[in-house]
C-alpha positions as CSV (number, residue, x, y, z in Angstrom):
1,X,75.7,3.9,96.2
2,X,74.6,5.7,93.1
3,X,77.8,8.3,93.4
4,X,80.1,5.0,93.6
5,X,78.6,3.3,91.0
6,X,79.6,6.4,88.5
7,X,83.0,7.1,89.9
8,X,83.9,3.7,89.2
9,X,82.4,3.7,85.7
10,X,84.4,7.1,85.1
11,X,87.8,5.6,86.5
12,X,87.4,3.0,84.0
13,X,86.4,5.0,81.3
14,X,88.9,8.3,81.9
15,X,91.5,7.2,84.2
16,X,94.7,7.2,82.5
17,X,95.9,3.6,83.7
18,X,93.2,2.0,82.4
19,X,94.2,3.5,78.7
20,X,93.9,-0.1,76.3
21,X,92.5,-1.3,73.2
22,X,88.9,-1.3,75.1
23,X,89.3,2.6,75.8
24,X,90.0,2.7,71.8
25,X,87.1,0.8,71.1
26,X,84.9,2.7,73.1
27,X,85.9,6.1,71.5
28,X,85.2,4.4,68.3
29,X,82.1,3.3,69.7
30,X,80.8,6.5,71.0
31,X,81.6,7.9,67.3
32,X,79.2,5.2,65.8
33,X,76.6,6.6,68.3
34,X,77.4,10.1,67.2
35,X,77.0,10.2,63.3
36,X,73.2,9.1,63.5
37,X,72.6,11.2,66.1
38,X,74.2,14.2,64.1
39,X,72.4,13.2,61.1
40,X,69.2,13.1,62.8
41,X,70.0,16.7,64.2
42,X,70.8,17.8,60.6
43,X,68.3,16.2,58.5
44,X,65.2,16.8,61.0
45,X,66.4,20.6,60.6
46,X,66.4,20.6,56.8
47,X,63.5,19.4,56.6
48,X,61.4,22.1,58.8
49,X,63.2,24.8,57.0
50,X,61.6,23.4,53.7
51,X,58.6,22.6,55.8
52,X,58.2,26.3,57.0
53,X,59.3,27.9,53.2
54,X,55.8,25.9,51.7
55,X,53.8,27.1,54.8
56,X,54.5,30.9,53.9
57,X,54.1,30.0,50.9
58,X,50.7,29.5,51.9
59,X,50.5,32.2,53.3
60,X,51.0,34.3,51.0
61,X,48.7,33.4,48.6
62,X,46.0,31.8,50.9
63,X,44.2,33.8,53.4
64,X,43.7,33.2,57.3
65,X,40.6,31.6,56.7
66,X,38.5,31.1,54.1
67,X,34.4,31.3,53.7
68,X,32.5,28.9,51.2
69,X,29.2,27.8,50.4
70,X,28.6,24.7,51.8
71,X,26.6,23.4,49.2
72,X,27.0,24.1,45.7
73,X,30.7,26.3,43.6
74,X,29.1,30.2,44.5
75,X,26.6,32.3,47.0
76,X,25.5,35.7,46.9
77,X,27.3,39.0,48.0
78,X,24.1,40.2,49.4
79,X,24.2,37.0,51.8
80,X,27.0,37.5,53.4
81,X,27.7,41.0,53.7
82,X,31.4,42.5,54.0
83,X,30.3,44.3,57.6
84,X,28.3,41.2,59.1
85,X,32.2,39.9,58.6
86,X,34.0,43.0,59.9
87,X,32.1,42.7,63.1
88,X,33.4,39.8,64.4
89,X,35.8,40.0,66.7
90,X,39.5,39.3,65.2
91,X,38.5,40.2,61.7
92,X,40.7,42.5,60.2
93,X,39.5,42.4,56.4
94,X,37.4,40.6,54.1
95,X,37.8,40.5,50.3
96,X,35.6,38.3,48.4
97,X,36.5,36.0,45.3
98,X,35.6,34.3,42.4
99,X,37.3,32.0,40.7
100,X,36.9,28.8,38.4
101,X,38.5,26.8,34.9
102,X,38.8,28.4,31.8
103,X,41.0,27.8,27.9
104,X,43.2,30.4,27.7
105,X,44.2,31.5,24.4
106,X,47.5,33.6,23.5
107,X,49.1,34.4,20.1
108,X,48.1,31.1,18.9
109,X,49.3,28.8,22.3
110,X,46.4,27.6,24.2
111,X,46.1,26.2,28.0
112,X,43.9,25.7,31.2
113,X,44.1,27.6,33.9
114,X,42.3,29.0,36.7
115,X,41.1,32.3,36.8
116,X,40.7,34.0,40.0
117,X,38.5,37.5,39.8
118,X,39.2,39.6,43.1
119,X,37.8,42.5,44.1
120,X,39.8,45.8,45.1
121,X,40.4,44.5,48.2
122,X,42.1,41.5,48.0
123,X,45.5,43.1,48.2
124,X,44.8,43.7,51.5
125,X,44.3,40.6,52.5
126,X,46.7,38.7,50.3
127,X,50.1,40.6,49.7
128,X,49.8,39.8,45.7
129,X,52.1,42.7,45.1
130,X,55.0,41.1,46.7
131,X,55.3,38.4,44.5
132,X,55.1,40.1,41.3
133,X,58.4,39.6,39.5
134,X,57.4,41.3,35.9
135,X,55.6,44.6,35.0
136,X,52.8,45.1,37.8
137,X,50.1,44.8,39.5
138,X,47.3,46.9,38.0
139,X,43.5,45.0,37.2
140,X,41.9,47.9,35.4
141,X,42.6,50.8,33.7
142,X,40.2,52.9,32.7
143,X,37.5,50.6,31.0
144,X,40.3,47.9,30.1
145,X,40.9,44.7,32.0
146,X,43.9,43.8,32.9
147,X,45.3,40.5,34.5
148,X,47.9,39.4,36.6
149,X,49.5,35.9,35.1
150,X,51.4,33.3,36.8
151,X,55.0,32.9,36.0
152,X,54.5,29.2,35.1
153,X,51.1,30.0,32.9
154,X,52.9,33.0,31.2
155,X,56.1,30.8,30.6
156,X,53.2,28.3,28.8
157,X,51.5,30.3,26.9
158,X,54.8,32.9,25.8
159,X,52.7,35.8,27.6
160,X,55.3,39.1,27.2
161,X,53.7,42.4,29.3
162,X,55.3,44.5,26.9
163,X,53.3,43.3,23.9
164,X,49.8,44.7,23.5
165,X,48.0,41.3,22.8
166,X,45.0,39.9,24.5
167,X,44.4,36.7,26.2
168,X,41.4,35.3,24.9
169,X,39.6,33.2,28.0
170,X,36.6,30.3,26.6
171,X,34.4,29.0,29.5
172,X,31.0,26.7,29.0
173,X,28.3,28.6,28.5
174,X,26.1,27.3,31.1
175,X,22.5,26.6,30.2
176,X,21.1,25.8,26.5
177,X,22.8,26.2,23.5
178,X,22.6,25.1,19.7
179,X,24.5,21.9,19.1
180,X,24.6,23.2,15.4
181,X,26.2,26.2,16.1
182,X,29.6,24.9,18.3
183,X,30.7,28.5,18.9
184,X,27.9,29.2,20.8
185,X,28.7,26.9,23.4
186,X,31.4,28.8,24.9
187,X,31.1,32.7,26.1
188,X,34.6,34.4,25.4
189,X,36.3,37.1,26.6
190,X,39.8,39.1,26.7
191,X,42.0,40.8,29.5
192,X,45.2,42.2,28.6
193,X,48.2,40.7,30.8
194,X,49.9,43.6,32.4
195,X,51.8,41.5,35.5
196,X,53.4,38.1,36.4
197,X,53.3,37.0,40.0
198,X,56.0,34.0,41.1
199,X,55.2,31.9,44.0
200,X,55.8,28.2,43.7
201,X,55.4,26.2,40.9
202,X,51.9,24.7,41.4
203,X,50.3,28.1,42.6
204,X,52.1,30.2,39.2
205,X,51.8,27.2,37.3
206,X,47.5,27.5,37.5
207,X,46.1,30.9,38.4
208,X,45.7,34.3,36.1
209,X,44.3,37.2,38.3
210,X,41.6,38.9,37.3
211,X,39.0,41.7,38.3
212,X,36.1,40.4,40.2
213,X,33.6,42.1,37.5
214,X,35.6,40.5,34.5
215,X,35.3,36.9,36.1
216,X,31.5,37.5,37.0
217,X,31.0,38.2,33.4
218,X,32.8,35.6,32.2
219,X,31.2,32.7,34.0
220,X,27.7,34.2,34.0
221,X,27.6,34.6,38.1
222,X,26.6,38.1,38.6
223,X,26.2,39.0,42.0
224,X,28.0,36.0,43.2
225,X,31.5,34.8,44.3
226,X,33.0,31.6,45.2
227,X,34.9,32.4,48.5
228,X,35.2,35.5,51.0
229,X,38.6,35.5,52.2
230,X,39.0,36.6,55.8
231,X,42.1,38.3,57.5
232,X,42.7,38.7,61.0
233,X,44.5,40.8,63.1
234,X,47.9,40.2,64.6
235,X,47.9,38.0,67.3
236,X,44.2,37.1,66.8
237,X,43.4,33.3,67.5
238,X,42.9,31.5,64.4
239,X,40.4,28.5,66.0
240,X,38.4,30.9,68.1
241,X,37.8,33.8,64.9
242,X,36.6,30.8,63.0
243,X,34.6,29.4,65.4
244,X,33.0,32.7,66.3
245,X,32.5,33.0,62.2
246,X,30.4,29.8,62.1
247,X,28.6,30.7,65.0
248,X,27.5,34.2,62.9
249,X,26.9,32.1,59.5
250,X,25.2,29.0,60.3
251,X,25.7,25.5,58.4
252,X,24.9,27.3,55.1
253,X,28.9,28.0,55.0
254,X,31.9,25.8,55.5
255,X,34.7,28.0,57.2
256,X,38.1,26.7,57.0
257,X,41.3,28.4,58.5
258,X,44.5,27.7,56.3
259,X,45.4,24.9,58.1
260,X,41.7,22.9,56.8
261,X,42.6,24.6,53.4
262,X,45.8,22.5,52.8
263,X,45.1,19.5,55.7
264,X,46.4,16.8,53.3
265,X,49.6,18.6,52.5
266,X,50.2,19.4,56.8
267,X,49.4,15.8,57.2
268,X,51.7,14.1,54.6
269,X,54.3,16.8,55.4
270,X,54.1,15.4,59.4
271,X,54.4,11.7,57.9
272,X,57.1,12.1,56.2
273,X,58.8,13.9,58.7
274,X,58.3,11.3,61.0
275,X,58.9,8.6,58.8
276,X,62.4,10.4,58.3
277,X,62.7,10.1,62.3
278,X,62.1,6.9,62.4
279,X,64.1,5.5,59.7
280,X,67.3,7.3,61.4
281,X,66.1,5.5,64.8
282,X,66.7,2.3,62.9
283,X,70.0,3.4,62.3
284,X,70.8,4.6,65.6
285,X,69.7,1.5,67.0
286,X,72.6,-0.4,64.7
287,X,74.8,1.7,65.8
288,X,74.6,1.3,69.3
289,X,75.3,-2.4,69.1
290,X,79.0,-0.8,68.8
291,X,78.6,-0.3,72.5
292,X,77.9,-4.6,73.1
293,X,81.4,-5.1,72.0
294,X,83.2,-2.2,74.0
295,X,81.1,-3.7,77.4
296,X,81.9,-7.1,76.7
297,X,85.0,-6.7,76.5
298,X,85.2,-4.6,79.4
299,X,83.3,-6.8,81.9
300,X,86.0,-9.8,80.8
301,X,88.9,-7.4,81.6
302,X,87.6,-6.6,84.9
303,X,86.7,-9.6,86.3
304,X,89.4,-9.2,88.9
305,X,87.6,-6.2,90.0
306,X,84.3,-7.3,90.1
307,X,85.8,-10.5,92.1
308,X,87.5,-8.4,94.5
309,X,84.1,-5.8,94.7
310,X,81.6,-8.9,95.5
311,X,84.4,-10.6,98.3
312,X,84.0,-7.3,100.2
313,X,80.0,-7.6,100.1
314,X,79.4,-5.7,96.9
315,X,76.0,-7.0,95.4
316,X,75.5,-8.3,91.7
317,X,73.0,-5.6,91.1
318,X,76.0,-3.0,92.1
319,X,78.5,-4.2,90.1
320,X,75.6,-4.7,87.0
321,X,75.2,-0.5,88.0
322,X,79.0,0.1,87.5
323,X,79.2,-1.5,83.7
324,X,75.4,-0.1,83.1
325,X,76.5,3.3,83.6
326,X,79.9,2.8,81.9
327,X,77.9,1.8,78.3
328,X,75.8,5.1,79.4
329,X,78.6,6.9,79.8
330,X,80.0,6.0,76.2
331,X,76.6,6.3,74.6
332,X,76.0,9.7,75.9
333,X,79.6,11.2,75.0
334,X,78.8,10.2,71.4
335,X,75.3,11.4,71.2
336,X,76.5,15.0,72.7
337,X,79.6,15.1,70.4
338,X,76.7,14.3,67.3
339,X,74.0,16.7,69.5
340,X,76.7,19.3,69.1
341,X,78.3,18.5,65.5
342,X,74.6,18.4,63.6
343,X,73.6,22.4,65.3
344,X,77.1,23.9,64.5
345,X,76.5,22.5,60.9
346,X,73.0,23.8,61.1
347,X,74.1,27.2,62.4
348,X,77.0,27.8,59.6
349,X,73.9,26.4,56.8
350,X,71.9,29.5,58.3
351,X,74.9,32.1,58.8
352,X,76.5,31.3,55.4
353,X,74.2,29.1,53.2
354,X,77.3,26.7,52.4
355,X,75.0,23.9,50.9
356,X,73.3,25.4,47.6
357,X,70.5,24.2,45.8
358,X,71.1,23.2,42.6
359,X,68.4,24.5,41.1
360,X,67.8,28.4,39.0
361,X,64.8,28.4,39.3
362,X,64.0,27.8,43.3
363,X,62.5,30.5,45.3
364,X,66.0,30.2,47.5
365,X,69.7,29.3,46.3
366,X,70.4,27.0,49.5
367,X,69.2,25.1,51.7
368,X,66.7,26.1,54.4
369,X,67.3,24.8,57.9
370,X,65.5,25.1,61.0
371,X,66.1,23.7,64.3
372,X,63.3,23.1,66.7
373,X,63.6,22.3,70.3
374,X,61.1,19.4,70.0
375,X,63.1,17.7,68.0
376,X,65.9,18.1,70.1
377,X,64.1,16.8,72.8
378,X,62.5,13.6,71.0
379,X,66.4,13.0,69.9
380,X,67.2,12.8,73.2
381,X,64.8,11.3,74.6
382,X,64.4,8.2,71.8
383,X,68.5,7.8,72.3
384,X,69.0,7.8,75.9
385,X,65.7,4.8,75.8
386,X,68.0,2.7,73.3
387,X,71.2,3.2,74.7
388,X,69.9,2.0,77.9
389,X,68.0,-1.2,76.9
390,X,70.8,-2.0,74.7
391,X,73.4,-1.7,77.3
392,X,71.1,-2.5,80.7
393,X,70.5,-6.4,78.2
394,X,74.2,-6.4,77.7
395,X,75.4,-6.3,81.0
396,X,72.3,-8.4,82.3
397,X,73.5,-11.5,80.3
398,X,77.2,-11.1,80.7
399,X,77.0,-10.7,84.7
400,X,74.4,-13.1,86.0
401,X,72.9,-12.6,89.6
402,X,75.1,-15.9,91.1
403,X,78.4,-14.3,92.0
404,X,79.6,-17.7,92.0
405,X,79.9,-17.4,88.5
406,X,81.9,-14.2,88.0
């Protein structure tokens, strides 16, 4: 019964003879379907590719995970020793940090920032050097400290590498001071700039890199950092290193992979995503509407047939199946022709970069786009559950179960 029902559905829908205004409106129907659906193929794509540029963002500058006192802004090196680290399993290198607020001070332009003072082997565990887009990466020389300055901090404060001038840092000076004597309230010190990194414009809009020695100094923590950061091998399971970290540590550390580091930006990122979804539903769901017309009119030019199908003992319920599968029939020809529009416009966007971003200054001069399966799938899946109620509540109420009435 199932096979009739469809090869009536496609005679009325392919079949040459039945060629009328209702196979017109129907075409245009199933292209009403198919430009949401394309748009939610396209847009849903855009979106991850920006969503997966910020994520390596992240991780480039932020480490696998990330070790903290749980109480208090700094803890001891001595407490948490490099090899205690280095023996859990997964753990491919540990480099430990120290970073807090200071005024920077540069040929007479002044600013916050936040200094972060890393030890030698931070690069190893953050790929700094990648990102450096102006003179290089080099925190010492000799007995001089040097810094590596974000491009939006150096852009602030008119830092050049090539000029031999100091940045003068100004932190609290914690403890008692004279109130009469105003300078001695803050401890100041200088690093020459010698690098700029670029990343995004919140991370190289905030942080000067410094040596771990130089930013001990400065805020008076000797012997202490804020953070050890923690990189695993490849392949290594993120959850179960960090769990196995706490388990070493105790509750006198909070241990947070990347994803806890940045949980508010993954969670407003997923929102918004979904909020995008959902708002193209809504306009999905207007769309299929088309398909009430094209069935209504359909069912009142084939009355004859349906006649002629329930004289020869045809059931209500069948002929309801034959015009239920016509409207899926519609729905899912415009939803593939959109299914198959939106990738080959996401393909060419990754091949060619057609759509640029107007912008100088990005990271990337077009648009980023990547298509995931899942969404492919939820696309699907939210479509064919429209299209159905819509038509299945269509045909319901235009053919009622008393065949006396048809």
């Amino acid at each position: 019964m199932r096979r009739l029902r469809l090869l009536f559905a496609r005679r009325y829908l392919f079949s040459r003879k039945s060629h009328s205004v209702i196979n017109v409106i129907s075409g245009v129907s199933a292209f009403a379907v198919g430009v949401p659906v394309a748009a939610m193929v396209i847009l849903l794509s855009v979106f991850n590719g920006f969503e997966g540029l910020v994520k390596s963002m992240f991780r480039d500058f932020d480490p696998d995970i990330a070790v903290s006192a749980a109480q208090g802004k700094v803890f001891g090196t001595d407490s948490l020793g490099r090899s205690r680290l280095l023996e859990i399993a997964g753990v491919a290198d540990v480099s430990f940090v120290l970073e807090d607020q200071a005024l920077l001070e540069y040929r007479g332009r002044q600013g916050v920032a936040t200094v972060r003072g890393v030890d030698s082997l931070y690069t190893s565990v953050v790929p700094i050097e990648k990102m450096v887009v102006e003179g290089e990466y080099a925190l010492q020389s000799g007995d001089m400290m040097q810094a590596l300055v974000g491009q939006g901090v150096a852009f602030s404060l008119g830092v050049r590498t090539v000029l031999f001038d100091p940045i003068k840092m100004f932190v609290p000076r914690r403890g008692s001071f004279s109130t009469l004597i105003p300078v001695d309230a803050y401890r100041t010190k200088e690093v020459f700039p010698t690098g700029v990194f670029a990343l995004d414009a919140e991370t190289d809009g905030r942080y000067v890199i410094v040596p771990l020695e130089f930013a001990q100094s400065l805020f008076d923590y000797g012997g202490r950092v804020s953070s050890a950061m923690v990189r695993l091998e490849p392949g290594a399971d993120v959850d179960r290193a960090a769990a196995a970290i706490r388990g070493e540590l105790g509750d006198g550390y909070k241990v947070l992979t990347r994803f806890q580091q940045n949980a508010s930006f993954y969670q407003i990122m997923a929102y918004e995503k979904w909020g995008i979804f959902f708002i193209i539903l809504m306009v999905l769901v207007i769309a299929s509407f088309s398909i009430i017309g094209s069935l209504v009119m359909l069912i009142i030019d084939k009355r004859k047939d349906m006649r002629t199908i329930i004289n020869m003992g045809g059931s209500v319920g069948f002929v309801r199946g034959i015009f239920v599968r016509e409207g899926m029939m519609i729905s899912l020809l415009g939803a593939a022709g959109g299914l198959v529009f939106g990738l080959l416009v996401c393909w060419v966007q990754v091949t060619f970069g057609v759509v640029k971003i107007p912008a100088a200054t990005f990271l990337i001069d077009a648009y980023p786009v990547e298509v995931q399966l899942l969404d492919i799938v939820a696309i699907i899946v939210c479509f064919t559950a429209v299209s159905y109620i819509i038509t299945k509540f269509t045909v319901d109420r235009m053919i009622p179960r008393s065949a006396i009435r048809i």
